[in-house]
ROVEX-759380 format. One record per residue: residue in one letter; x, y, z of N, C-alpha, C, CB in turn. Coordinates in steps of 0.1 Angstrom, whole numbers, plus 5000, padded with zeros to 4 digits. Last residue first. Glycine has a CB too. Layout:
// ROVEX-759380
resn A&n_east X&n_north Y&n_up Z&ca_east X&ca_north Y&ca_up Z&c_east X&c_north Y&c_up Z&cb_east X&cb_north Y&cb_up Z $
...
END
This chain:
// ROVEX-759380
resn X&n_east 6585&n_north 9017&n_up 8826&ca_east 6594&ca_north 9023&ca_up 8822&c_east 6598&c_north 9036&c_up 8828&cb_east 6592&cb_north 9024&cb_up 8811 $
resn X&n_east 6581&n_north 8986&n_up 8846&ca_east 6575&ca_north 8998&ca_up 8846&c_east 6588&c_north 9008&c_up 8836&cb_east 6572&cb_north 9002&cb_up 8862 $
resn X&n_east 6578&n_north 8953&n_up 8837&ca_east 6586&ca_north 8967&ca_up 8844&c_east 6580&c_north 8976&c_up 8835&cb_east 6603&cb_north 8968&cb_up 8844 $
resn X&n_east 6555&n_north 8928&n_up 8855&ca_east 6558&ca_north 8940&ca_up 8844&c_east 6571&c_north 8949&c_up 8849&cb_east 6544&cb_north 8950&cb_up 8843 $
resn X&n_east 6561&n_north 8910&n_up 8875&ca_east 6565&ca_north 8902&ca_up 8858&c_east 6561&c_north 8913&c_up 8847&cb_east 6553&cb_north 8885&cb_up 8855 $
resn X&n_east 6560&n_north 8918&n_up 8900&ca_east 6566&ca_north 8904&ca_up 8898&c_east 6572&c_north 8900&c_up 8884&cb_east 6556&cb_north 8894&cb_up 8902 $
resn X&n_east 6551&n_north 8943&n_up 8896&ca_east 6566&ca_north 8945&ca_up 8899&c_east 6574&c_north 8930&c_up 8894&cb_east 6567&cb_north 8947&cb_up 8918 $
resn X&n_east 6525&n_north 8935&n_up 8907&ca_east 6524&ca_north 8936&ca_up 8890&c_east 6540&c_north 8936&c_up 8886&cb_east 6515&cb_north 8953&cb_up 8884 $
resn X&n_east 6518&n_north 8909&n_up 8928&ca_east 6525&ca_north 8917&ca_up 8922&c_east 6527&c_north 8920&c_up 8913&cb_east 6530&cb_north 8918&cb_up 8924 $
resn X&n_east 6491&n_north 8892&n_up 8916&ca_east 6499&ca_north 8890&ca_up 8921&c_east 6507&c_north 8903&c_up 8921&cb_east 6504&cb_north 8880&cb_up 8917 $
resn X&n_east 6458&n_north 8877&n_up 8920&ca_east 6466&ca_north 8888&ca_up 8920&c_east 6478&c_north 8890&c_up 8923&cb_east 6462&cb_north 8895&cb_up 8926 $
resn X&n_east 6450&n_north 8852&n_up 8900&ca_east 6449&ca_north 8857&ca_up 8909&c_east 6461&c_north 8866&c_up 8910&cb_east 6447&cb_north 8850&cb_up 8918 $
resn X&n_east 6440&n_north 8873&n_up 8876&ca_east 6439&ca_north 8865&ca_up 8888&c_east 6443&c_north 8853&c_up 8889&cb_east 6429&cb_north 8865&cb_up 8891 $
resn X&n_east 6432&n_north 8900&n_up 8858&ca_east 6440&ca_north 8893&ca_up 8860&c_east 6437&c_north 8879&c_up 8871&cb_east 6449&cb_north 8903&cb_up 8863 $
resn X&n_east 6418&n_north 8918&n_up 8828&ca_east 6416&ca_north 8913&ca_up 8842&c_east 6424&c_north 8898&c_up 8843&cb_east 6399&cb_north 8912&cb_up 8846 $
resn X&n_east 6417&n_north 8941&n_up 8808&ca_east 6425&ca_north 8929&ca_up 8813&c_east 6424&c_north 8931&c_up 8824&cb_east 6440&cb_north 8927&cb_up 8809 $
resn X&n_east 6410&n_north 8963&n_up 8782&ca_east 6406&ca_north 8965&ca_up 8798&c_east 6412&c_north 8945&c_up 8799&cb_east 6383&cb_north 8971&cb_up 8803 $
resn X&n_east 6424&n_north 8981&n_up 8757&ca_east 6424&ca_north 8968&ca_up 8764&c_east 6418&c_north 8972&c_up 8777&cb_east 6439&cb_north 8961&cb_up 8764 $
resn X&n_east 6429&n_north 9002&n_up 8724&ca_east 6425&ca_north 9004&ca_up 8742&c_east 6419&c_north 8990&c_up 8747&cb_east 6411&cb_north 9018&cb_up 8746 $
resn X&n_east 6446&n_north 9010&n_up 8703&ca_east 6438&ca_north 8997&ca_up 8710&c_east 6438&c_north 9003&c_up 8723&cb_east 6447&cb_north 8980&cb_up 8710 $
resn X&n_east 6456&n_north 9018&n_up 8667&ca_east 6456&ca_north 9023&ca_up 8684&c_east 6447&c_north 9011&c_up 8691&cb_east 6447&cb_north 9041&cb_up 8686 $
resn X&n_east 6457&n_north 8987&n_up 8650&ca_east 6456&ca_north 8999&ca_up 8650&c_east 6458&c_north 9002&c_up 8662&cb_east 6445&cb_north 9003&cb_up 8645 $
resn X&n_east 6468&n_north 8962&n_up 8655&ca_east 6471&ca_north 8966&ca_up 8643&c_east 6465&c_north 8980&c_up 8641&cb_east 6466&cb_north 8956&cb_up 8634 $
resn X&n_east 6495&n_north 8953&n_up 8679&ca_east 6480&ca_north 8963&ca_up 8677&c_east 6480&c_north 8965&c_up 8663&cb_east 6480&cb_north 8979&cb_up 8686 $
resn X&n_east 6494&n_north 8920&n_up 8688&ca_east 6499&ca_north 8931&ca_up 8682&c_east 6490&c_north 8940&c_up 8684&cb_east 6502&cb_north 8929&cb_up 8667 $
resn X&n_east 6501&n_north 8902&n_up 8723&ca_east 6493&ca_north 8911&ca_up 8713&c_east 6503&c_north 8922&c_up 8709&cb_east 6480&cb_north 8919&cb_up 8721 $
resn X&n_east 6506&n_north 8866&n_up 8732&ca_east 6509&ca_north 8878&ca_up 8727&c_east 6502&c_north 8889&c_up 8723&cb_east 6516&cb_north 8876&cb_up 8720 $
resn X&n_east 6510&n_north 8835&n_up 8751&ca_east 6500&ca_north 8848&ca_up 8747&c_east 6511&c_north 8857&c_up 8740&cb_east 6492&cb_north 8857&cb_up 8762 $
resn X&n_east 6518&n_north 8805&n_up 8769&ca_east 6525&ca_north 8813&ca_up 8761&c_east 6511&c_north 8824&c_up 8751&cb_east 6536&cb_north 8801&cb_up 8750 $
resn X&n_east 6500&n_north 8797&n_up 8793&ca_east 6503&ca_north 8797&ca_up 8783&c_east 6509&c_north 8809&c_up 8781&cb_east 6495&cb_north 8795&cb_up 8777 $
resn X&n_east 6501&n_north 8801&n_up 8824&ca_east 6513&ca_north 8790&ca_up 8823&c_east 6513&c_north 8788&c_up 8806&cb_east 6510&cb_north 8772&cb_up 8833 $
resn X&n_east 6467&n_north 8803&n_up 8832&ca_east 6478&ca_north 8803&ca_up 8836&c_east 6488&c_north 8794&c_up 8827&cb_east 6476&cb_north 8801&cb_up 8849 $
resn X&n_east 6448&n_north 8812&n_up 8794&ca_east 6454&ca_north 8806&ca_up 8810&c_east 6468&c_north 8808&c_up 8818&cb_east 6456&cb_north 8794&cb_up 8808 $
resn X&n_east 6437&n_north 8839&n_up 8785&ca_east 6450&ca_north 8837&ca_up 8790&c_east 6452&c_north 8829&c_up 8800&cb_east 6454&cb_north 8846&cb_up 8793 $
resn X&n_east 6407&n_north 8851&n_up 8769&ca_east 6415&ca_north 8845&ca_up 8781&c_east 6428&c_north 8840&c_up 8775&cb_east 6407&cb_north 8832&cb_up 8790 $
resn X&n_east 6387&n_north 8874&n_up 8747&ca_east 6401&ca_north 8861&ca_up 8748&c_east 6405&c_north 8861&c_up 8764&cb_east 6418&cb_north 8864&cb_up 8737 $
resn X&n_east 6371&n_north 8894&n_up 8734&ca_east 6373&ca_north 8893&ca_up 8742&c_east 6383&c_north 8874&c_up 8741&cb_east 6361&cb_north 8898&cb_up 8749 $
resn X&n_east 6353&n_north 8924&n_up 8715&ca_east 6355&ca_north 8907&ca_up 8717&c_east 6362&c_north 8906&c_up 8730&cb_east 6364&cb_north 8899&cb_up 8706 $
resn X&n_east 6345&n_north 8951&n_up 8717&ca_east 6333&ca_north 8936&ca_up 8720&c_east 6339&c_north 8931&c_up 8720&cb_east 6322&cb_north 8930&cb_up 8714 $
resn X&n_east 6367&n_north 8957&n_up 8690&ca_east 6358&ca_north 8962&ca_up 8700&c_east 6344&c_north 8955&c_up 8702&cb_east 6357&cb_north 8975&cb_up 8696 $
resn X&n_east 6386&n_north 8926&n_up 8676&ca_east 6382&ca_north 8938&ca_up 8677&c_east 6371&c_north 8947&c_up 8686&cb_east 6380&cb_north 8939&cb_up 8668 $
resn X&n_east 6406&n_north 8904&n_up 8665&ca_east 6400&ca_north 8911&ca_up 8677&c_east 6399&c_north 8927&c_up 8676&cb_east 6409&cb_north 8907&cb_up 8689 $
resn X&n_east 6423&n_north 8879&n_up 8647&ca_east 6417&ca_north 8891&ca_up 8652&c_east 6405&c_north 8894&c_up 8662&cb_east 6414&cb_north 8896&cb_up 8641 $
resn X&n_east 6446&n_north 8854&n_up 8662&ca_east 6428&ca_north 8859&ca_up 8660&c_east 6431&c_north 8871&c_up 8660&cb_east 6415&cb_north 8857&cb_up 8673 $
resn X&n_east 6467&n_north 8824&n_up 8658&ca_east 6465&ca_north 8844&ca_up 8660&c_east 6450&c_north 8842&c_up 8657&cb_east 6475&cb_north 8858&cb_up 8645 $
resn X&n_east 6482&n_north 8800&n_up 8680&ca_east 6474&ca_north 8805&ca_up 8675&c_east 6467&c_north 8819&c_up 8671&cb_east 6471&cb_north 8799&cb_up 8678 $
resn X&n_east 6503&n_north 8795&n_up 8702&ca_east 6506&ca_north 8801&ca_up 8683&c_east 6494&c_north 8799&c_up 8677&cb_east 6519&cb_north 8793&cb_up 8672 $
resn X&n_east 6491&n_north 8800&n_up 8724&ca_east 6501&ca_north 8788&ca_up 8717&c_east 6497&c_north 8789&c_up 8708&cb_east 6500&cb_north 8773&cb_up 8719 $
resn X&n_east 6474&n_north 8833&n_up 8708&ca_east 6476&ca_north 8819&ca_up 8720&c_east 6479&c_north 8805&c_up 8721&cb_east 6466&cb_north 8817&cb_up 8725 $
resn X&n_east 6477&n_north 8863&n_up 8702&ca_east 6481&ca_north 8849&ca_up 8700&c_east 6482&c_north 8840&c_up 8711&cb_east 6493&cb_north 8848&cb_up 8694 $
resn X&n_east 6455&n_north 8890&n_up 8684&ca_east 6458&ca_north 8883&ca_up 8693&c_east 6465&c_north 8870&c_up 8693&cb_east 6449&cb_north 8882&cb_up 8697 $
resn X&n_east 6459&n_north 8921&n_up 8676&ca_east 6457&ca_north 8908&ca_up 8663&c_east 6466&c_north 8897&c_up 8680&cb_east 6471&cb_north 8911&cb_up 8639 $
resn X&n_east 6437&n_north 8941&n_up 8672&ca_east 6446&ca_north 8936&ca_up 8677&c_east 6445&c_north 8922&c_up 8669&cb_east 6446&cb_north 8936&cb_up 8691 $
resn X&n_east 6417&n_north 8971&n_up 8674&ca_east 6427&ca_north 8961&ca_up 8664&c_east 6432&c_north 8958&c_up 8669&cb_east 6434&cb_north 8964&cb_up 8654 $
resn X&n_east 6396&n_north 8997&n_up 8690&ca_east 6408&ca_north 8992&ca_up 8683&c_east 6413&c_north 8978&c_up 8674&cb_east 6415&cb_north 8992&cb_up 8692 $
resn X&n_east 6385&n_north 8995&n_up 8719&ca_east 6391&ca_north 9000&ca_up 8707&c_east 6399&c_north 9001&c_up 8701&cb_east 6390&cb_north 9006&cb_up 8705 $
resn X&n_east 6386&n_north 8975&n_up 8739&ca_east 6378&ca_north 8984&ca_up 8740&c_east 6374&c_north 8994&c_up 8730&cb_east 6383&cb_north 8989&cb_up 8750 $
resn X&n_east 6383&n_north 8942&n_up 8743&ca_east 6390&ca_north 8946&ca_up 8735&c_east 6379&c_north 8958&c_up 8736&cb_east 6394&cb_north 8936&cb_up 8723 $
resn X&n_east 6395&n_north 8923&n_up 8774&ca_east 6384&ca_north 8929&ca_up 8764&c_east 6387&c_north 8938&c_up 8757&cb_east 6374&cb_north 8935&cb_up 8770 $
resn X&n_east 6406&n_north 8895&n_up 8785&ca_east 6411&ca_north 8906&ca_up 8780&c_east 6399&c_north 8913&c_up 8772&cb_east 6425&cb_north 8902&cb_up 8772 $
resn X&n_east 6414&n_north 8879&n_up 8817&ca_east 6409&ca_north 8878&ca_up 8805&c_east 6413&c_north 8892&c_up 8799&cb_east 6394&cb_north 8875&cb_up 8805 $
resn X&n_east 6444&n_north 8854&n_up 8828&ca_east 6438&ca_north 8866&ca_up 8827&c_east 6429&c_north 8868&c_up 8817&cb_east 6447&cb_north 8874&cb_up 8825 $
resn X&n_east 6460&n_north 8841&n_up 8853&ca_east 6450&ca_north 8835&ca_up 8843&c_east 6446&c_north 8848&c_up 8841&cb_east 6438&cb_north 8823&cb_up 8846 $
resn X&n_east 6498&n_north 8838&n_up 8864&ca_east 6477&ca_north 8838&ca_up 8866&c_east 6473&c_north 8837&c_up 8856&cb_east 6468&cb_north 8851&cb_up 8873 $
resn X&n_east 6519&n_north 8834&n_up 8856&ca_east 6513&ca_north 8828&ca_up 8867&c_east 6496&c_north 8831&c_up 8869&cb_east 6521&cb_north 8833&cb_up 8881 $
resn X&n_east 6523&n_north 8838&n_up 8820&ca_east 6523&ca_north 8843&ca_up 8836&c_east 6520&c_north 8829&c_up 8847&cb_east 6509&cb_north 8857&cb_up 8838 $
resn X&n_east 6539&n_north 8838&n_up 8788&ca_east 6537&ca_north 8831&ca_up 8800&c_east 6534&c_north 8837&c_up 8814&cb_east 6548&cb_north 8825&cb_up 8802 $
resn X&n_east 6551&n_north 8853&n_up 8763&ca_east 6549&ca_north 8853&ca_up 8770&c_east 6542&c_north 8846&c_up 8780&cb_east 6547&cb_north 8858&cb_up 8768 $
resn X&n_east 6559&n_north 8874&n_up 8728&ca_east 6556&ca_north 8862&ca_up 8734&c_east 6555&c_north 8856&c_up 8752&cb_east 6566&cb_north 8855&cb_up 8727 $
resn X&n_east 6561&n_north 8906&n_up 8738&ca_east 6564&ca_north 8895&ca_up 8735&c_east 6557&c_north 8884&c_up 8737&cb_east 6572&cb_north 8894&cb_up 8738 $
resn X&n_east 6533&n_north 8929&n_up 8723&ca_east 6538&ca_north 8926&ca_up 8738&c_east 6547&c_north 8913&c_up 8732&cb_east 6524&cb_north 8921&cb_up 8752 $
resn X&n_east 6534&n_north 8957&n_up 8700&ca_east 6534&ca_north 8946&ca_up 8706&c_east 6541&c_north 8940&c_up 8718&cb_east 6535&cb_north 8941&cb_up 8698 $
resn X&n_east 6528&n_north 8986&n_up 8680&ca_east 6531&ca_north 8986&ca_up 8693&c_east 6529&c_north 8968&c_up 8690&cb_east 6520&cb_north 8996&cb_up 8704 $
resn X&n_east 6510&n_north 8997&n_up 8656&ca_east 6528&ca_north 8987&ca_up 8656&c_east 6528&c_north 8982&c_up 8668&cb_east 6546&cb_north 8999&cb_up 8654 $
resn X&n_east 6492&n_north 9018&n_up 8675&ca_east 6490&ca_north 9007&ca_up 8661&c_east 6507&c_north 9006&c_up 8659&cb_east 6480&cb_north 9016&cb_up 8644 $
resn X&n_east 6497&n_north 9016&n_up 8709&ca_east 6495&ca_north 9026&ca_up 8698&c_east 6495&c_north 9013&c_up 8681&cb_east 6512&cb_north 9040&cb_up 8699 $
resn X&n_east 6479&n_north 8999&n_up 8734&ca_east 6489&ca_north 9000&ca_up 8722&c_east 6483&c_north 9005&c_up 8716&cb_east 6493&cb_north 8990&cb_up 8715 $
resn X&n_east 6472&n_north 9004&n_up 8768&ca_east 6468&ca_north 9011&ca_up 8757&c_east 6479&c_north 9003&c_up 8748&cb_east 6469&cb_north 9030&cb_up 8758 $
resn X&n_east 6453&n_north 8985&n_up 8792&ca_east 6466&ca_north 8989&ca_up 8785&c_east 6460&c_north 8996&c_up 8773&cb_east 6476&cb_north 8975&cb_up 8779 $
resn X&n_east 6441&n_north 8983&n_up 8822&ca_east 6435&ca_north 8995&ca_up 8812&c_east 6451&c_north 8996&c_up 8807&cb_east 6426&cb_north 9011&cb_up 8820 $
resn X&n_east 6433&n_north 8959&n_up 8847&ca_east 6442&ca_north 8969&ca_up 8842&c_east 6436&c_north 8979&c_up 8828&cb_east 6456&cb_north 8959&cb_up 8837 $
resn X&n_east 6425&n_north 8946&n_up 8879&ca_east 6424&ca_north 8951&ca_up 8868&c_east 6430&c_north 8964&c_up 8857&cb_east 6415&cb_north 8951&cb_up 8869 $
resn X&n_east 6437&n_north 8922&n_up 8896&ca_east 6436&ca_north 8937&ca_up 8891&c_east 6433&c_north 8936&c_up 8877&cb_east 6449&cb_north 8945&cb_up 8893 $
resn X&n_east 6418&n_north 8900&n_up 8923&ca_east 6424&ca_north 8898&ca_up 8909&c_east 6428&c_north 8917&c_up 8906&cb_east 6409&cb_north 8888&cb_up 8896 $
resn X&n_east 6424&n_north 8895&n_up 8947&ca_east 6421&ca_north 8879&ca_up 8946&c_east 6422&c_north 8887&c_up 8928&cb_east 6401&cb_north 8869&cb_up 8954 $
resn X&n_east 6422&n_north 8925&n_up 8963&ca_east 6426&ca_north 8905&ca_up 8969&c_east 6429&c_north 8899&c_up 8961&cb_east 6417&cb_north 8895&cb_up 8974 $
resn X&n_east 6427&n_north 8946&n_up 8939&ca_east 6415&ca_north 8938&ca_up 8948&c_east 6429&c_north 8926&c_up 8950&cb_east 6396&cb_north 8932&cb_up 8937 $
resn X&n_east 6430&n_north 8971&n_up 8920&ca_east 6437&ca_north 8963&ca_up 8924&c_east 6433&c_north 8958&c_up 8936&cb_east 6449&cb_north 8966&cb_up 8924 $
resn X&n_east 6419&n_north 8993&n_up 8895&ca_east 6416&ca_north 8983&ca_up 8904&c_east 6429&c_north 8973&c_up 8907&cb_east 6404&cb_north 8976&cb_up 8899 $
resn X&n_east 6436&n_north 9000&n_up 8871&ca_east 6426&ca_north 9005&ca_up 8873&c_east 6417&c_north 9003&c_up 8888&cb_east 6422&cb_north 9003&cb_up 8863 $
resn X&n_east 6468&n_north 9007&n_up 8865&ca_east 6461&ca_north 9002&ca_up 8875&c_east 6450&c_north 9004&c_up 8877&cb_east 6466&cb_north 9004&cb_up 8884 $
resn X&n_east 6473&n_north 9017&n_up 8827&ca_east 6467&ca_north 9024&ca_up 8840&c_east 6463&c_north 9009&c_up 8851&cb_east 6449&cb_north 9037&cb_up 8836 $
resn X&n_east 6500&n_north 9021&n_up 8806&ca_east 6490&ca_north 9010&ca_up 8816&c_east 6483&c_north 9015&c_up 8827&cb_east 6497&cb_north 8997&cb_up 8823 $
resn X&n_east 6514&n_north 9015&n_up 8776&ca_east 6511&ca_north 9020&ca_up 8783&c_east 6499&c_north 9018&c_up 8788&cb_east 6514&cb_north 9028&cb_up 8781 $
resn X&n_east 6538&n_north 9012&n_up 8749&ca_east 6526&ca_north 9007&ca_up 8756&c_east 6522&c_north 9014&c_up 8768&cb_east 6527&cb_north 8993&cb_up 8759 $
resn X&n_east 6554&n_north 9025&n_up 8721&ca_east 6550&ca_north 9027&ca_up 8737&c_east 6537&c_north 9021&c_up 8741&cb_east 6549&cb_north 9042&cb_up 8740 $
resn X&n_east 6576&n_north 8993&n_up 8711&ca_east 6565&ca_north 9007&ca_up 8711&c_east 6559&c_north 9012&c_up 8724&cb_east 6551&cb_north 9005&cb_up 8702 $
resn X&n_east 6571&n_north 8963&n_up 8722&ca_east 6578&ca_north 8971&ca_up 8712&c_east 6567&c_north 8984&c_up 8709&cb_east 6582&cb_north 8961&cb_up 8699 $
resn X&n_east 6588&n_north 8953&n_up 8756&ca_east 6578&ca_north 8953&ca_up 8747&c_east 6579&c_north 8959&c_up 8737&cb_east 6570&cb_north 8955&cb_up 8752 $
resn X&n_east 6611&n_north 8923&n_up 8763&ca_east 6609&ca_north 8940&ca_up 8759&c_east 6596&c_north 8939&c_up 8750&cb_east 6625&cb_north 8948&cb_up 8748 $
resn X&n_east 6609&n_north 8905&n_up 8787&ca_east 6608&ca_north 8905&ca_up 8779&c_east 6604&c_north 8914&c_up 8771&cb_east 6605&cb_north 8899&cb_up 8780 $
resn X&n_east 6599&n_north 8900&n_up 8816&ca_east 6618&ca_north 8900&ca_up 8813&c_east 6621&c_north 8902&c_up 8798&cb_east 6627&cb_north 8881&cb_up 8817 $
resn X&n_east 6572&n_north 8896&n_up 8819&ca_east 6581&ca_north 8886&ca_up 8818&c_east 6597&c_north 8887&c_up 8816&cb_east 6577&cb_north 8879&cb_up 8808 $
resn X&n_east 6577&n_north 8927&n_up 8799&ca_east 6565&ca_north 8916&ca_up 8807&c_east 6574&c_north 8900&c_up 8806&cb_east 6544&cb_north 8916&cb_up 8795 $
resn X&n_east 6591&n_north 8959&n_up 8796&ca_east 6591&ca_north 8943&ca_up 8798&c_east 6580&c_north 8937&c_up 8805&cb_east 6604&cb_north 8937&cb_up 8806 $
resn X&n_east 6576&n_north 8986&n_up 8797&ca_east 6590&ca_north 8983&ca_up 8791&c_east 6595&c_north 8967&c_up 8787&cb_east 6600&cb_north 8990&cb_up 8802 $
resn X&n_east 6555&n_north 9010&n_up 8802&ca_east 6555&ca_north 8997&ca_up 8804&c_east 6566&c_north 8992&c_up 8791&cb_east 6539&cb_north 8991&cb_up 8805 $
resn X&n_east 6546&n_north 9038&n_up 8816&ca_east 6550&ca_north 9033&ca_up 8803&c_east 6557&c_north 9020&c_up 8811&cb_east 6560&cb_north 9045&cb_up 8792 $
resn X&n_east 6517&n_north 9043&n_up 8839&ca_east 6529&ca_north 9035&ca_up 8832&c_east 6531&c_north 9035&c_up 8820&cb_east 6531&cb_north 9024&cb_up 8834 $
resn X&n_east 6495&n_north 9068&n_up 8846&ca_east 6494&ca_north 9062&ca_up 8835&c_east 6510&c_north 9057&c_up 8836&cb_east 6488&cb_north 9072&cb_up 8823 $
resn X&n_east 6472&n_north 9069&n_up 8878&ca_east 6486&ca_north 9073&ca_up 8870&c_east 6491&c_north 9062&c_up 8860&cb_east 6499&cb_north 9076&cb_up 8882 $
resn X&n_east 6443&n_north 9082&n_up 8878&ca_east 6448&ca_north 9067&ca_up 8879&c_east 6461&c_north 9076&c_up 8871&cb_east 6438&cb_north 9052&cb_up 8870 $
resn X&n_east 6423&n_north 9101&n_up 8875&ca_east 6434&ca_north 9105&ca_up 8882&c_east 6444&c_north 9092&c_up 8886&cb_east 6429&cb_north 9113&cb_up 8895 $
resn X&n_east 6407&n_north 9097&n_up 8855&ca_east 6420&ca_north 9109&ca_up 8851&c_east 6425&c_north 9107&c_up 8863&cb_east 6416&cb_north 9128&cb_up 8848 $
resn X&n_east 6393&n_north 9077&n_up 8863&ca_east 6404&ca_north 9069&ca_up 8854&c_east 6410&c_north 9084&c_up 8853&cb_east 6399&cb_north 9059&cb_up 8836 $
resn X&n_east 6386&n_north 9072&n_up 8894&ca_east 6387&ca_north 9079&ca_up 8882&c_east 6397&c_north 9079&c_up 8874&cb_east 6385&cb_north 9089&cb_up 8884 $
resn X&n_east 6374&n_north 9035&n_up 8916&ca_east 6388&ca_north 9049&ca_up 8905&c_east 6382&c_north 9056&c_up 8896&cb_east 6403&cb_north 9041&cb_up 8892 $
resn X&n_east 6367&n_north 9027&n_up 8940&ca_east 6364&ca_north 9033&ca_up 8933&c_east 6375&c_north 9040&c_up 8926&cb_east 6355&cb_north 9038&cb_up 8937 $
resn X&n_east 6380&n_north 9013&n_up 8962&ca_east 6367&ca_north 9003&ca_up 8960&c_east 6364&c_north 9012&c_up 8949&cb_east 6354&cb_north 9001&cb_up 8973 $
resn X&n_east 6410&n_north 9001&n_up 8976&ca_east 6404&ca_north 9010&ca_up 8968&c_east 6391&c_north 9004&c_up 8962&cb_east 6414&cb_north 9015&cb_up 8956 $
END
C-alpha cells in the first residue's frame, strides 16, 4: 500500500498490548504498513491508558491532539500537540490520556501487529 484515506482505513478497538489489558476504549487505525516500519493512528478517549509495557521494536510517537501524560522507565512527561517521545526497543513505556488524544506512532522494525496487540 503506498497511499491511505484515513475514512476508509478500518478503525480497531484495541484490548491488550503485550498480553496486557488496556483501560477504556482505545482505538487504532493501520495507517501504513511498509517492510521495515507501520505506522499507526491511536486514539485515547480522556481516562483511557495503555499498560506498562515492552516491545521488540523501537517506536516514535507524535502527539496530534490532545493530553497525555507519557512514561518511560518510570519516568512521566506531559505531552501535548507537536511533541513527540521514542520508545526504545526492550523499554518498559506507557500512555495516560489526560484528555481525548489523537497519536500518530511509528514503529520499527515491522513486525506483526497480531504479535503483541489484540484486537477487540
Amino acid at each position: 500500500m503506498l497511499i491511505a484515506n484515513n475514512n476508509q482505513v478500518e478503525t480497531i478497538n484495541l484490548t491488550t498490548v503485550e498480553g496486557r489489558a488496556f483501560q477504556g476504549n482505545v482505538t487504532m487505525k493501520v495507517m501504513m504498513a511498509g517492510e521495515n516500519m507501520n505506522m499507526l493512528e491511536i486514539r485515547y478517549p480522556a481516562g483511557s491508558s495503555s499498560p506498562p509495557h515492552a516491545h521488540r521494536h523501537e517506536s516514535v510517537c507524535y502527539v496530534i491532539s490532545g493530553k497525555i501524560k507519557g512514561t518511560i522507565e518510570g519516568e512521566s512527561v506531559i505531552l501535548g500537540p507537536g511533541d513527540a517521545c521514542r520508545h526504545p526497543e526492550g523499554v518498559e513505556h506507557s500512555v495516560e490520556a489526560l484528555e481525548d488524544s489523537l497519536i500518530l506512532e511509528i514503529k520499527s522494525p515491522a513486525q506483526p501487529l497480531d504479535e503483541f496487540i489484540g484486537p477487540g
